[in-house]
N, CA and C atoms as a LAMMPS dump frame, in Angstrom:
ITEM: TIMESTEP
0
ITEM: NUMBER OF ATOMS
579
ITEM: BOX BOUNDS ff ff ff
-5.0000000000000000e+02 5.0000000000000000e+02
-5.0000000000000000e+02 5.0000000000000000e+02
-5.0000000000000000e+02 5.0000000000000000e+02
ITEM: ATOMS id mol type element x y z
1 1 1 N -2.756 29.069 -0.941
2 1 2 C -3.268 27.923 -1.657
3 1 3 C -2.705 26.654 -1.015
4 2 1 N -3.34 25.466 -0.767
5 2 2 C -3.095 24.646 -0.18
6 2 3 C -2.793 23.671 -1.377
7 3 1 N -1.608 22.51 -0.595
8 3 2 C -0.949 21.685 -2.159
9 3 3 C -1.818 20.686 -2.084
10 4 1 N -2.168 20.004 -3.059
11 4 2 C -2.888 19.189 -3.637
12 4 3 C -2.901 17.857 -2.492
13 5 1 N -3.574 16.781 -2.44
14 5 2 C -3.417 15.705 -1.334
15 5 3 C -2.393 14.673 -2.103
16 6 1 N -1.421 14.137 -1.861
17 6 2 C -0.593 12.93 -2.438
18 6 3 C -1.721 11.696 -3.11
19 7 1 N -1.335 11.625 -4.064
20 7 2 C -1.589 10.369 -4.496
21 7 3 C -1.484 8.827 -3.902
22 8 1 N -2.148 7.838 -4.055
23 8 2 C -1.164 6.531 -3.488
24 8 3 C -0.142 6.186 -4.065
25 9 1 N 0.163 6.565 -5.35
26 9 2 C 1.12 5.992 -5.696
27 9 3 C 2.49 6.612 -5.398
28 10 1 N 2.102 8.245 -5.165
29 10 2 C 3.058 9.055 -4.497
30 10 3 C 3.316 8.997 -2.93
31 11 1 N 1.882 8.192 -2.136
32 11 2 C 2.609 7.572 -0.662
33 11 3 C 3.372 6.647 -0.702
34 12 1 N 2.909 5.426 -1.834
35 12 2 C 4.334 4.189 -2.281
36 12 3 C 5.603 4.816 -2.358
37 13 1 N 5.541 5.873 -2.808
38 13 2 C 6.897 5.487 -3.313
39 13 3 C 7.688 6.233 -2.036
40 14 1 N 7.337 7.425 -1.318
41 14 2 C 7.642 7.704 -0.354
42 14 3 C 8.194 7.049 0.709
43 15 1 N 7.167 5.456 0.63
44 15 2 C 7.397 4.257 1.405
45 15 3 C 8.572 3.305 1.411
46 16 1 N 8.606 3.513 -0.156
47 16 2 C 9.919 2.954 -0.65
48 16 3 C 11.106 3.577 -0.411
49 17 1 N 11.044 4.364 -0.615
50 17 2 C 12.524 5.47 -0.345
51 17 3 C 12.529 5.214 1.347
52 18 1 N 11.577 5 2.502
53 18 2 C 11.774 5.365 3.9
54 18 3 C 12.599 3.687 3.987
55 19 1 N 12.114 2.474 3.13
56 19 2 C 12.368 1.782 3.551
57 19 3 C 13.968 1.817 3.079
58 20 1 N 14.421 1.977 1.862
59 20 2 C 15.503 2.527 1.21
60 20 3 C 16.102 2.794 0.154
61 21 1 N 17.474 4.25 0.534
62 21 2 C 17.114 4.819 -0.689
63 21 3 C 17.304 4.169 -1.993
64 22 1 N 16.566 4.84 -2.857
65 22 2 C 16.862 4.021 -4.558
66 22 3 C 16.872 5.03 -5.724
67 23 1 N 17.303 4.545 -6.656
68 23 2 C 17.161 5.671 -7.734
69 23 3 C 15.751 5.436 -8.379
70 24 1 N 15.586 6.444 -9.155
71 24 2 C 14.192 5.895 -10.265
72 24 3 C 14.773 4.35 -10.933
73 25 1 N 15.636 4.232 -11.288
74 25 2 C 15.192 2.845 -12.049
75 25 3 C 15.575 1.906 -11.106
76 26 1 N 15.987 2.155 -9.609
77 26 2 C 15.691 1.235 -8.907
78 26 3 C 14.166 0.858 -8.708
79 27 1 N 13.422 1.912 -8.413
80 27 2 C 11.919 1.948 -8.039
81 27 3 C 11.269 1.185 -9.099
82 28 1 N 11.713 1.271 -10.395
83 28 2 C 10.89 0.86 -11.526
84 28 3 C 11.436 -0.612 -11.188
85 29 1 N 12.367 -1.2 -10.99
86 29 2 C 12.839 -2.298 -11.166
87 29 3 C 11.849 -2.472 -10.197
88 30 1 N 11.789 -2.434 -8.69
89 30 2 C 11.185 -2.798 -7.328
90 30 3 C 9.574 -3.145 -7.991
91 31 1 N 9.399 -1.784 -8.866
92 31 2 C 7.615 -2.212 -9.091
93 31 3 C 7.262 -3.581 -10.261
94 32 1 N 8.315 -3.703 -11.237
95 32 2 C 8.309 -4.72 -12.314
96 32 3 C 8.812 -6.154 -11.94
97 33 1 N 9.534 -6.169 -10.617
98 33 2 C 9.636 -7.318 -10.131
99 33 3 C 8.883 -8.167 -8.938
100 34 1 N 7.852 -7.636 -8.544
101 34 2 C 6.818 -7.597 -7.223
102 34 3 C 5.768 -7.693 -7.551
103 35 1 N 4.697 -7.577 -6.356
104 35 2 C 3.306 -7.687 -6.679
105 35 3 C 3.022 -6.374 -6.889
106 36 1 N 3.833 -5.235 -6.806
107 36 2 C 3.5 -3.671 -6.597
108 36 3 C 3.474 -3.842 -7.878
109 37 1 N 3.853 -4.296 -9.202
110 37 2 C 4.031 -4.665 -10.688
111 37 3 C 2.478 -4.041 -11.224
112 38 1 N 1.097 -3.717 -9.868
113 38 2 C 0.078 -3.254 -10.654
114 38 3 C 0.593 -2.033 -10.845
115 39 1 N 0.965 -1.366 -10.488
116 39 2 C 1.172 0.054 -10.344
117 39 3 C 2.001 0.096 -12.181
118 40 1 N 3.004 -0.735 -12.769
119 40 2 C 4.185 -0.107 -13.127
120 40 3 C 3.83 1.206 -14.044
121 41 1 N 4.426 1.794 -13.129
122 41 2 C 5.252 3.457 -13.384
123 41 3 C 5.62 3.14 -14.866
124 42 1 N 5.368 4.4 -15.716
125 42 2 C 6.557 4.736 -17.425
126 42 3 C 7.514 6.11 -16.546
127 43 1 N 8.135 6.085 -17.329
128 43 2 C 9.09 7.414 -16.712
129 43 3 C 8.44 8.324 -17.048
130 44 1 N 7.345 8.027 -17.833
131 44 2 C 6.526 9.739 -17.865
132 44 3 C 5.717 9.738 -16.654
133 45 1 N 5.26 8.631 -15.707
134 45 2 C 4.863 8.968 -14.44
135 45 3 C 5.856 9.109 -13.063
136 46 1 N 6.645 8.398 -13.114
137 46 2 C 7.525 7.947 -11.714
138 46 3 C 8.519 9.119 -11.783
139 47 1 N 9.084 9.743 -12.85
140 47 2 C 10.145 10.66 -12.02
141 47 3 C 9.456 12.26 -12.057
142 48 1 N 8.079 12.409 -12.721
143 48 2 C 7.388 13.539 -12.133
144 48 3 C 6.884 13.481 -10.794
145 49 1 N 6.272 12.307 -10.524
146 49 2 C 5.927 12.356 -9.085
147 49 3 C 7.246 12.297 -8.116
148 50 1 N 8.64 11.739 -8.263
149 50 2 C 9.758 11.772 -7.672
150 50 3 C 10.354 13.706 -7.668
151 51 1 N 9.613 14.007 -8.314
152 51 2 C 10.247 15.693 -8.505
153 51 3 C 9.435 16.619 -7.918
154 52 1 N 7.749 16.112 -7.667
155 52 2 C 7.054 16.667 -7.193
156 52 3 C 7.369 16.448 -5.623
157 53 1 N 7.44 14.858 -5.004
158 53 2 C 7.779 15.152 -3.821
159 53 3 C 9.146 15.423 -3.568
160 54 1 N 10.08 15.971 -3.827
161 54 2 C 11.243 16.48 -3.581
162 54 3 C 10.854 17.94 -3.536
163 55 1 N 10.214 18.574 -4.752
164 55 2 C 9.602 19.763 -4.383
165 55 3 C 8.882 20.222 -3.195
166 56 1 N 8.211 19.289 -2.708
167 56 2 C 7.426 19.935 -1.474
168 56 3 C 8.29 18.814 -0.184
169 57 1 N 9.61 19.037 -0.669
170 57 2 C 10.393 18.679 0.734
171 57 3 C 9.727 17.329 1.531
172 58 1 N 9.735 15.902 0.65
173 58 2 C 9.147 15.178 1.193
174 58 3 C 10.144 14.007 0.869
175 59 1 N 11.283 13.876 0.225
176 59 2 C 12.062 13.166 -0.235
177 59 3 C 13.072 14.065 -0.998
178 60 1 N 14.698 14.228 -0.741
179 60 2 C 15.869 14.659 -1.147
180 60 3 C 16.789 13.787 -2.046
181 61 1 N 16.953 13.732 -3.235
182 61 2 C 17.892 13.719 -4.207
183 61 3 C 19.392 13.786 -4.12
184 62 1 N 20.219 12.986 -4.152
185 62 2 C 21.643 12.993 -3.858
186 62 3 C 22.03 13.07 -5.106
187 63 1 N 23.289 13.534 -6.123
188 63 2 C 23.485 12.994 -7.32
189 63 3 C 24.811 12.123 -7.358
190 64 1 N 25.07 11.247 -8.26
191 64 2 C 26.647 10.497 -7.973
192 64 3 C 26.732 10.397 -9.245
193 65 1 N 28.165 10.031 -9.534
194 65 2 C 28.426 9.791 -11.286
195 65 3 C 28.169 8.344 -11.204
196 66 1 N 28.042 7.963 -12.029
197 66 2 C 27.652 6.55 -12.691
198 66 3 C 29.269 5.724 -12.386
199 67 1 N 29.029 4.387 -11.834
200 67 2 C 30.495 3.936 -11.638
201 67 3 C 30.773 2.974 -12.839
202 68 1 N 30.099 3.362 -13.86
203 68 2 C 30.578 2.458 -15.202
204 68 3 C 31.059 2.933 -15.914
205 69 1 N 31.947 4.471 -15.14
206 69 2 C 33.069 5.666 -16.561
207 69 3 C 32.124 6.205 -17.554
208 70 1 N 30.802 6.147 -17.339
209 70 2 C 30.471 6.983 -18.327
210 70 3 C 29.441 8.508 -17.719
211 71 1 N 29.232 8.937 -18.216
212 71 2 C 29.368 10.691 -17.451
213 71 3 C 27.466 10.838 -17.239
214 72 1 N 26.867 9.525 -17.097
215 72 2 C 25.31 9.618 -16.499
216 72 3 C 25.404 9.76 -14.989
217 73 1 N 24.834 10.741 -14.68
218 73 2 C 24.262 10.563 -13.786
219 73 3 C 23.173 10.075 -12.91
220 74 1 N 23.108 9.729 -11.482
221 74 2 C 22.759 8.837 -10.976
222 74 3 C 22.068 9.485 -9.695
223 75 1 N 20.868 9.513 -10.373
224 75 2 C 20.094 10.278 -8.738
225 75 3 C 19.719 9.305 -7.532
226 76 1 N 19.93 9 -6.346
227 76 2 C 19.358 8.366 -5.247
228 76 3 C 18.458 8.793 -4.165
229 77 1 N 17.178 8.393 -4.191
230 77 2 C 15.963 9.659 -3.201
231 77 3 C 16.117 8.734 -1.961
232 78 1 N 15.91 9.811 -1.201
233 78 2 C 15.446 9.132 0.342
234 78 3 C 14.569 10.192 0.915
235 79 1 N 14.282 9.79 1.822
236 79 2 C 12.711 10.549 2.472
237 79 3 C 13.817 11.357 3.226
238 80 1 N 12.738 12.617 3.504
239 80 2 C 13.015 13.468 4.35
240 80 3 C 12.495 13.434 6.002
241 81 1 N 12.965 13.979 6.921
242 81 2 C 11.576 13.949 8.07
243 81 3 C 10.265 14.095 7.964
244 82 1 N 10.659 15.226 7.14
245 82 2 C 8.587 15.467 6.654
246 82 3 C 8.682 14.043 6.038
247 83 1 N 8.723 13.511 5.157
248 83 2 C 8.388 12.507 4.243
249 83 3 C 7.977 11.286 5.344
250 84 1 N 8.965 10.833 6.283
251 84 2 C 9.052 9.685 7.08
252 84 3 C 7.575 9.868 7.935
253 85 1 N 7.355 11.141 8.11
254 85 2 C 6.374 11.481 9
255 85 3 C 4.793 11.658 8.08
256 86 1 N 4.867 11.971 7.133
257 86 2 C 4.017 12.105 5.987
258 86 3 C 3.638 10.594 5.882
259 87 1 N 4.662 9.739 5.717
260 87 2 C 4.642 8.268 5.528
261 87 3 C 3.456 7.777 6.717
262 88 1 N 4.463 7.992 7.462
263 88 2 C 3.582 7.113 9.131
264 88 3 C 2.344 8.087 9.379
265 89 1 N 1.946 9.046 8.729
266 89 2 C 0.774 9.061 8.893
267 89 3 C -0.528 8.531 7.532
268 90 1 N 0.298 8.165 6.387
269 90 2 C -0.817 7.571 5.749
270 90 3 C -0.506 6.163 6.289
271 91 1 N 0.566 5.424 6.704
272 91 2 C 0.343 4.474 7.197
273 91 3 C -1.155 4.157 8.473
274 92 1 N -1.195 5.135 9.004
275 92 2 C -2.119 5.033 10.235
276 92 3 C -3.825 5.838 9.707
277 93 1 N -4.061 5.564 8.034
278 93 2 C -5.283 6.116 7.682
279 93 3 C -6.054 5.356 8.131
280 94 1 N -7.276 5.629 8.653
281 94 2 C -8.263 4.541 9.165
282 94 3 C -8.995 4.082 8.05
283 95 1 N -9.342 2.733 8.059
284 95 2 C -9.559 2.019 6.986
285 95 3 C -11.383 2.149 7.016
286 96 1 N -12.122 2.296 5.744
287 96 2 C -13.618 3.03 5.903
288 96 3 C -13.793 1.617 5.079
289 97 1 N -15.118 1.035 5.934
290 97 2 C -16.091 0.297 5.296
291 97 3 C -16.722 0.354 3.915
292 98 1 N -16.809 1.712 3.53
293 98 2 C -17.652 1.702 2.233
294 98 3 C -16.765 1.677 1.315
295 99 1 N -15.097 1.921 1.631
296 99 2 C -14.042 2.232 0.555
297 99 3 C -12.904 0.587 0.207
298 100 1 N -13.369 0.212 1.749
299 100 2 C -12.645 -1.469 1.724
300 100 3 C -12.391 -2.054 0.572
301 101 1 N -13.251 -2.741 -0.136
302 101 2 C -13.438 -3.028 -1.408
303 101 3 C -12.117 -2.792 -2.521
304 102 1 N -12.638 -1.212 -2.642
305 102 2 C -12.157 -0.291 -4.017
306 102 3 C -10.149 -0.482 -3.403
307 103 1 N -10.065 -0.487 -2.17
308 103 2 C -9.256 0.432 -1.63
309 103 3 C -8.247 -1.253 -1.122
310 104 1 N -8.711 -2.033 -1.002
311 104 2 C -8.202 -3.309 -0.401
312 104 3 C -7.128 -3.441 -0.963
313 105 1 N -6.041 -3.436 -2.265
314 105 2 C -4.688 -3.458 -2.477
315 105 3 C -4.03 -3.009 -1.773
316 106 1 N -4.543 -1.279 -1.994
317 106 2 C -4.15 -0.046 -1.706
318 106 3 C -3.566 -0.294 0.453
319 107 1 N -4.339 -1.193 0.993
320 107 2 C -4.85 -1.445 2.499
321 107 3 C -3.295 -2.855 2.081
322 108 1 N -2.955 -3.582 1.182
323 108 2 C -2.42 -4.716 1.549
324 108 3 C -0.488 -4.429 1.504
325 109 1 N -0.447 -2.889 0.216
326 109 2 C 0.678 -2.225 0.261
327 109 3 C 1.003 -1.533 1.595
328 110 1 N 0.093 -0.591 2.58
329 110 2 C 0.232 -0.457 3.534
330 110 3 C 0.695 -0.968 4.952
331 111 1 N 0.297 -2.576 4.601
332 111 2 C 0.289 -3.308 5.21
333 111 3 C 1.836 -3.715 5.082
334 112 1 N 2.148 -3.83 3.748
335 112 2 C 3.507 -4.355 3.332
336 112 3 C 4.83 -3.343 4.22
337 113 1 N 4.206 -1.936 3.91
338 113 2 C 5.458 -1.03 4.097
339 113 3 C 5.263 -0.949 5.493
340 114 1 N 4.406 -1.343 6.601
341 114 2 C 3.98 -1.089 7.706
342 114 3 C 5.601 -1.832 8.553
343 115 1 N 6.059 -2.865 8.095
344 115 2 C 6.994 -3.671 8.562
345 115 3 C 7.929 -3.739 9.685
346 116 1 N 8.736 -2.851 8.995
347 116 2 C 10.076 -2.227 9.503
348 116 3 C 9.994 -0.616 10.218
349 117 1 N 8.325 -0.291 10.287
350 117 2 C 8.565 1.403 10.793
351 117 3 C 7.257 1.341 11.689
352 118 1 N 6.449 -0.042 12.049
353 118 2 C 5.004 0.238 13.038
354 118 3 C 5.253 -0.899 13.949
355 119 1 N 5.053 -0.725 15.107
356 119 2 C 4.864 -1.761 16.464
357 119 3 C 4.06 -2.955 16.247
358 120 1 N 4.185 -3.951 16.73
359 120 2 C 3.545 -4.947 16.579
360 120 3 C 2.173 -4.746 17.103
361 121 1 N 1.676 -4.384 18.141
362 121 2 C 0.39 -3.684 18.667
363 121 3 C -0.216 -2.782 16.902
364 122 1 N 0.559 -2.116 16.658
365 122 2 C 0.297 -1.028 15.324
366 122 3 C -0.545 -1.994 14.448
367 123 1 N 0.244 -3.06 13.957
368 123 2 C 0.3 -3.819 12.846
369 123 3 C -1.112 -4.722 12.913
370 124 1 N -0.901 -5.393 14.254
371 124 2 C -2.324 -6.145 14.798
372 124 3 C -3.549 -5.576 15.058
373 125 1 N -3.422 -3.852 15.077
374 125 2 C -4.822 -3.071 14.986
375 125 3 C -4.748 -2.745 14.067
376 126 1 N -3.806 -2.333 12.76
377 126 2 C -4.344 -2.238 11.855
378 126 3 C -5.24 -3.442 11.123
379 127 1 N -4.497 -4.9 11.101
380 127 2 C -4.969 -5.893 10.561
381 127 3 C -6.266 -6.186 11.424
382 128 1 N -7.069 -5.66 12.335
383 128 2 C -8.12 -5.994 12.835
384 128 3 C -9.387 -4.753 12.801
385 129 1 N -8.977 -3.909 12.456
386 129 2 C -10.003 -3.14 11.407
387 129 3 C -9.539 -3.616 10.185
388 130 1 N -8.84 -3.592 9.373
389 130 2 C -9.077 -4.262 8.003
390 130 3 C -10.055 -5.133 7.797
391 131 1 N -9.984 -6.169 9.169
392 131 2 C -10.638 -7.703 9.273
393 131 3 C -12.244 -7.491 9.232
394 132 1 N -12.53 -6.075 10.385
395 132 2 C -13.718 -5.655 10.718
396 132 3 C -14.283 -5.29 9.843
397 133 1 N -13.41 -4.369 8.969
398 133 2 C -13.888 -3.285 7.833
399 133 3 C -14.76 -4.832 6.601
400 134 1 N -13.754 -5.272 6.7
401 134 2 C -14.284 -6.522 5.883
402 134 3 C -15.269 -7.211 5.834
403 135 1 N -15.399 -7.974 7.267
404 135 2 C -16.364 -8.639 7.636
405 135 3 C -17.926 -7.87 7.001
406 136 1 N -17.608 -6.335 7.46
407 136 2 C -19.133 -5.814 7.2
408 136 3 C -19.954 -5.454 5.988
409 137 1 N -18.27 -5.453 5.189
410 137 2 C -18.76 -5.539 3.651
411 137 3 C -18.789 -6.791 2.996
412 138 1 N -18.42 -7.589 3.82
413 138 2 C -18.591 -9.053 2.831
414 138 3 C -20.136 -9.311 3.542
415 139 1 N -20.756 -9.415 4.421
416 139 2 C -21.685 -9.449 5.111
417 139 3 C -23.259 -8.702 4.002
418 140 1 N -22.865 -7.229 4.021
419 140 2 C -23.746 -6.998 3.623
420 140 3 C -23.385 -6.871 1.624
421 141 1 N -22.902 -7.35 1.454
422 141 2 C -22.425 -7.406 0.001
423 141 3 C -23.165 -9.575 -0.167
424 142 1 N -23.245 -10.29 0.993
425 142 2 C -24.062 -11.694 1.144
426 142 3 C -25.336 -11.056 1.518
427 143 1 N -25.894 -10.142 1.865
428 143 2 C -27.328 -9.76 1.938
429 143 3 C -27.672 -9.304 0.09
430 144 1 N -26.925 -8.513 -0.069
431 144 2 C -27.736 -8.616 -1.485
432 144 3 C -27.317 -9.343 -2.581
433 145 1 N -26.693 -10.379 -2.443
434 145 2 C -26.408 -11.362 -3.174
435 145 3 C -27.717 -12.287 -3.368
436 146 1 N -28.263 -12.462 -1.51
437 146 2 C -29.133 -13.287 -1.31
438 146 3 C -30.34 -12.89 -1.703
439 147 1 N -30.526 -11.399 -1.324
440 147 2 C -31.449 -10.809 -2.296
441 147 3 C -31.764 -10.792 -3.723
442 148 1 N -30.802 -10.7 -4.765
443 148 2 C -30.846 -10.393 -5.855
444 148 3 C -30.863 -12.093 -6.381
445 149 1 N -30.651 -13.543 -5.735
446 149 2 C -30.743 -14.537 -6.228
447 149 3 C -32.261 -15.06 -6.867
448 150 1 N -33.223 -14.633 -6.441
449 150 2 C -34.398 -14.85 -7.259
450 150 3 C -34.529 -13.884 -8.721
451 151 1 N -33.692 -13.086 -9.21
452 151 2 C -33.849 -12.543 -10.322
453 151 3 C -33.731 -13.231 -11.386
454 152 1 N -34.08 -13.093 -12.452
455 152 2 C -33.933 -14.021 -14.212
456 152 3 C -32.791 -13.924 -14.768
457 153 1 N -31.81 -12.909 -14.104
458 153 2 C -30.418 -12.565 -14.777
459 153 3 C -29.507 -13.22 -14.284
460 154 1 N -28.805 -13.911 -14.582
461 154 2 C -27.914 -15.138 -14.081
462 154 3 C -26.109 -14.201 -13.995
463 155 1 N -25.818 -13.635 -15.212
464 155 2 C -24.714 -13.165 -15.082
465 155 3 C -24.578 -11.891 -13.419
466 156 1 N -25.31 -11.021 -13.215
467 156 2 C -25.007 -10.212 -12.342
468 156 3 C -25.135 -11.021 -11.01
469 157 1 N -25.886 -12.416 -10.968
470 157 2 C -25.487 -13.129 -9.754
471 157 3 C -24.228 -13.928 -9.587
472 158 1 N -23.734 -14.02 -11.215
473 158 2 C -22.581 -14.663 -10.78
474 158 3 C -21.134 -14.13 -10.387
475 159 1 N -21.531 -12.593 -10.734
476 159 2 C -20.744 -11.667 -10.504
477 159 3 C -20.511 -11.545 -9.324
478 160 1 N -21.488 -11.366 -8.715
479 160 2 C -21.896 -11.19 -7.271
480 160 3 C -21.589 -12.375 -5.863
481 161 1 N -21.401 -13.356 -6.901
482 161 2 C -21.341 -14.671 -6.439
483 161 3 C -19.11 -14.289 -6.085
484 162 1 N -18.65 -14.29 -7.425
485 162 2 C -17.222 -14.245 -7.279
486 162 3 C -16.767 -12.952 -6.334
487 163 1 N -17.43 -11.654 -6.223
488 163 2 C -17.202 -10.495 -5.389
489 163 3 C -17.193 -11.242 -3.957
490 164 1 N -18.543 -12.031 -3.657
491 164 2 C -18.513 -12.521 -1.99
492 164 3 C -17.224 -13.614 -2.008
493 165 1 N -16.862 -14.403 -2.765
494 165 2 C -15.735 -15.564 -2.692
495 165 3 C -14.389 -14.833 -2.852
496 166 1 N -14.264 -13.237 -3.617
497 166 2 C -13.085 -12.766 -2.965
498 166 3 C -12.865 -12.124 -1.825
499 167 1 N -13.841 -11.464 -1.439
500 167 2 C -14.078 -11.287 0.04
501 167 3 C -13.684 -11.779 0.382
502 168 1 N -14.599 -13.149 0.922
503 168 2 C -14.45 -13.968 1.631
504 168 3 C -12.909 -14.447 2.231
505 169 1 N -12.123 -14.772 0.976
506 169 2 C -10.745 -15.171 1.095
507 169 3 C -9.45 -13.946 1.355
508 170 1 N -10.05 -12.767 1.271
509 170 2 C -9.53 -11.473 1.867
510 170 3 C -9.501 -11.966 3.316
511 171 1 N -11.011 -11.885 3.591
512 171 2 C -11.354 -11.893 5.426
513 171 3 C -10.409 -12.745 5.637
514 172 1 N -10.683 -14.141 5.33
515 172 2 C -9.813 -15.543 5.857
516 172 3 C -8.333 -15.048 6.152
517 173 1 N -7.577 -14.165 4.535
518 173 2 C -6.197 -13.974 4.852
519 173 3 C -6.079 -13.221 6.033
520 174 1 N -6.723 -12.338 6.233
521 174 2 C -6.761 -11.232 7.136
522 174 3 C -6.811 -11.888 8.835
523 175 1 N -7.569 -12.944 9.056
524 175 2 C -7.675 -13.201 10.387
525 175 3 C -6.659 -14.598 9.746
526 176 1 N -6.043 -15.142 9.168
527 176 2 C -4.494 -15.91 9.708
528 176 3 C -3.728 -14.996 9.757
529 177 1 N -3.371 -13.809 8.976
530 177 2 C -2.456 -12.682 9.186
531 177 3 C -2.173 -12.405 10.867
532 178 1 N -3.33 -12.164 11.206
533 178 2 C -3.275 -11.375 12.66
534 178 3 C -2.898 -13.108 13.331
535 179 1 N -3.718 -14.426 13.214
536 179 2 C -2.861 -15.091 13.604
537 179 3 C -1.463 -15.676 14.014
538 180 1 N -1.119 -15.167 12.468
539 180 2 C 0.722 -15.308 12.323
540 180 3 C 1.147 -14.829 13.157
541 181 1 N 1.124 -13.34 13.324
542 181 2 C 1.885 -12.028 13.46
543 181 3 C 1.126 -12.168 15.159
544 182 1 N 0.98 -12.758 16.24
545 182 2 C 0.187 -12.937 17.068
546 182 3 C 1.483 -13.889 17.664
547 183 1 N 1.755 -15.242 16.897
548 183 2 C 2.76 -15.857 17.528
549 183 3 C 4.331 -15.32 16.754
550 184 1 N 4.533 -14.651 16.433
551 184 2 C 5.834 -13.908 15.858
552 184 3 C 6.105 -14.046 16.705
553 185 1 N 8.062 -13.744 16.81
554 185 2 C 8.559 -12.955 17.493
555 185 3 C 8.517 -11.543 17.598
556 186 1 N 8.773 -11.1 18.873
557 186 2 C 8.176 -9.904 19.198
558 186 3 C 9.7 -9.051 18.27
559 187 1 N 10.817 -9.59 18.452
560 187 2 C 12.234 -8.704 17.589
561 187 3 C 11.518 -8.561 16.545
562 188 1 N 11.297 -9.518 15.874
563 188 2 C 10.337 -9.356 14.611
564 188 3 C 9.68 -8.434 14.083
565 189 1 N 8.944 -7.892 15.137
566 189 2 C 8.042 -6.896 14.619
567 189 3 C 8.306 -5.788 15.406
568 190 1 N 9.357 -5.618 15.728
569 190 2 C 9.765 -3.884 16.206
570 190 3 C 10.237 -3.051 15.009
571 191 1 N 9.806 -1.897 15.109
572 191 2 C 10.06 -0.911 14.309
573 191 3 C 11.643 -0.743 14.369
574 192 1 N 12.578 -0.168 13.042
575 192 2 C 14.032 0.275 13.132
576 192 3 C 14.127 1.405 13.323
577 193 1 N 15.127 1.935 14.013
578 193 2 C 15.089 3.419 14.602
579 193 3 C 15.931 4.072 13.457
């Protein structure tokens, strides 16, 4: 039987631990203080998925006593090889035109954890299919906008109207991104060994 495919929220957190280790209520803190804050985890989600990937050897568990004298314990995860490698390959998912859209957070967390573990070459092809992936759905997402503007229904054009204007300002971030990261320093954007 083959194990189930990871979740995104179970590649986050994977991501998190590669970048470094934390306990669960570090992670919860990390997601309630950030933009990752869509996600926030209850402990009825975050330390089943923290147990599931430890189970399939994708992140290891240290335990320590609590240094405030009282007898809690204190779990700290960090990725495993599989995990680091599990990581860098959802880092390198190719980004699909028809999923852009739905999937565009999901593409901006990637982007986030990409940092400290992908080449600057890495980072600038990923951000240029993102850009592409974009372009073709904001493109044809302005074809039937333009289409559907002679209809009598005003609300589904205006819907349609705010979908192309977030696009739009996706694409824009997306090609200053690759701008930025274009005149970086190159230390900058090397991966840590």
């Amino acid at each position: 039987m083959t194990e189930p495919r990871l979740t995104s929220f179970e590649h986050i957190l994977i991501g998190l631990v590669c970048r470094s280790p934390a306990s669960g209520y570090d992670l919860k803190r990390t997601f309630a203080a950030s933009p990752m804050g869509v996600y926030q985890p209850s402990s009825g989600s975050l330390y089943p998925a923290l147990r599931r990937l430890e189970a399939r050897g994708l992140i290891q568990a240290t335990t320590m006593d609590g240094n405030d004298g009282s007898s809690r314990h204190r779990r700290t995860y960090q990725a495993t090889q599989a995990g680091r490698e599990t990581h860098a390959a959802w880092l390198h998912t190719p980004i699909e035109v028809s999923t852009v859209s739905r999937d565009l957070g999901l593409h901006l967390m990637r982007f986030v954890l990409m940092e400290h573990v992908a080449s600057r070459e890495e980072v600038l092809g990923f951000l240029r299919t993102l850009r592409d992936a974009l372009a073709a759905f904001t493109t044809g997402l302005e074809r039937y906008a333009a289409a559907a503007a002679g209809l009598d229904d005003r609300h589904p054009g205006l819907a349609l109207d705010h979908g192309v204007a977030v696009h739009r300002a996706s694409l824009q971030w997306t090609r200053q991104a690759i701008a930025a990261l274009r005149v970086a320093p190159a230390s900058s954007l090397q991966p840590s060994s």
